[in-house]
C-alpha positions as CSV (number, residue, x, y, z in Angstrom):
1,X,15.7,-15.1,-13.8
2,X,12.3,-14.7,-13.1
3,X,10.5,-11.5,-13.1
4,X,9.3,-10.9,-9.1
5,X,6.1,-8.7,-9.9
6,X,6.7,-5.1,-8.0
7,X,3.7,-5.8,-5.3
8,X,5.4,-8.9,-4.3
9,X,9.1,-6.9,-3.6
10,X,7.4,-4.6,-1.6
11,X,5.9,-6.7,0.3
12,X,9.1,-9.1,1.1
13,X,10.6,-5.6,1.7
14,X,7.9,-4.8,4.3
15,X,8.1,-8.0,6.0
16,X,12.1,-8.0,6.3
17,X,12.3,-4.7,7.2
18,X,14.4,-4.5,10.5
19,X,14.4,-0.8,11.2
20,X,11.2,0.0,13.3
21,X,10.6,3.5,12.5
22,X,10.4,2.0,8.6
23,X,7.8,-0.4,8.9
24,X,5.0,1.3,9.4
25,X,5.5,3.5,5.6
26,X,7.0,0.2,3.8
27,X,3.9,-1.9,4.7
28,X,1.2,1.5,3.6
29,X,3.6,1.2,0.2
30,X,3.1,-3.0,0.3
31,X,-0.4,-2.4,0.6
32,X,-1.5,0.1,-1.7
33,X,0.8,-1.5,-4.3
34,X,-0.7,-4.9,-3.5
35,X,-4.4,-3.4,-3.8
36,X,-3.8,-1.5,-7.1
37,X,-2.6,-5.0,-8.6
38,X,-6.0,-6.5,-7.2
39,X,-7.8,-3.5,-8.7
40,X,-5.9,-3.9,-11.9
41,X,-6.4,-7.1,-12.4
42,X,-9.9,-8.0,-10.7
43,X,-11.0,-9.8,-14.0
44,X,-7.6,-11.2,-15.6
45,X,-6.6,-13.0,-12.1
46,X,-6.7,-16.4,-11.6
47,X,-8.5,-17.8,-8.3
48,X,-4.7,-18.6,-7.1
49,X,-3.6,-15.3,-7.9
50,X,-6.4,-13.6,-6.1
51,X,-6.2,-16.1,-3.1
52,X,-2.2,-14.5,-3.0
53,X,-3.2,-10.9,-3.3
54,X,-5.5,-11.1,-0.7
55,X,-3.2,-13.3,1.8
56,X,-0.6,-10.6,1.2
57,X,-3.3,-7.7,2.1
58,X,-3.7,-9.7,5.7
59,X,-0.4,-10.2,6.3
60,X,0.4,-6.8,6.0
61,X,-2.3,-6.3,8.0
62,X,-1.4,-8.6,10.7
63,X,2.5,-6.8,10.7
64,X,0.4,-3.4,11.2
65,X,-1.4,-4.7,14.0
66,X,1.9,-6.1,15.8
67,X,3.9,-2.6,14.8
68,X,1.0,-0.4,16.9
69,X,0.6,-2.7,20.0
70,X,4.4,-2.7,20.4
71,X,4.5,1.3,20.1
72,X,1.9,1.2,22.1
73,X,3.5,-1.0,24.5
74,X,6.7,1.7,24.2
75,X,4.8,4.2,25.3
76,X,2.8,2.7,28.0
77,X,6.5,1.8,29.4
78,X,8.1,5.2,28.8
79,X,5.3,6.3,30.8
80,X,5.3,4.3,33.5
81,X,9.4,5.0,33.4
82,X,9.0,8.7,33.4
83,X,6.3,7.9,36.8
84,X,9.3,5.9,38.4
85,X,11.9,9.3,38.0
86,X,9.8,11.5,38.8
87,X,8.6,9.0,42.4
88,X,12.0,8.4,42.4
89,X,11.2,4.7,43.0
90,X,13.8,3.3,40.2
91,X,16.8,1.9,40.2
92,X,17.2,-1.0,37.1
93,X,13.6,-1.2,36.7
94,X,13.7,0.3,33.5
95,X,15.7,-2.3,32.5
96,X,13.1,-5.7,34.1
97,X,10.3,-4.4,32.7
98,X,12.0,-3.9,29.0
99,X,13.2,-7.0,29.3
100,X,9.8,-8.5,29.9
101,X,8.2,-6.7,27.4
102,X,10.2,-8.3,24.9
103,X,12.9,-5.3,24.3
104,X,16.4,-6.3,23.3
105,X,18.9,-3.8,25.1
């Protein structure tokens, strides 16, 4: 079997994590493992090898990114909720606008 080096497990890890309130600590551990292998290795590194690192450094980047503008987008709704009870102008509008946010219920 081959040997998956530690950097890379973390990040598949990162990326295939399912439970939201995980993500954001698995990708800071993906990404400080990923630059501590660049650091490491900065002058025993192929140019494919480098090319990886770094494309794993933006992708975990990238899943960062999407992880704060959907908490973002949480809390802009669970504001906007809380505004409807307290107006008392809801009904199963919590429900539309999760669902067109992109929420699962």
């Amino acid at each position: 079997m081959d040997h998956v080096p530690r950097w890379k497990r973390l990040c598949i890890a990162a990326l295939s994590e399912l439970d939201p309130a995980k993500v954001p600590e698995r990708i800071t551990v993906a990404r400080s493992a990923v630059l501590d292998q660049i650091e490491d290795n900065i002058s025993k590194s192929s140019n494919n090898e480098q090319l990886t690192l770094h494309n794993a450094v933006e992708a975990l980047d990238v899943l960062r990114k999407i992880v704060q503008r959907k908490v973002a987008q949480r809390e802009t709704l669970q504001r906007e909720i809380g505004e409807d009870r307290k107006t008392g102008t809801c009904s199963d509008v919590p429900q539309h606008k999760l669902r067109s946010r992109g929420f699962r219920l």
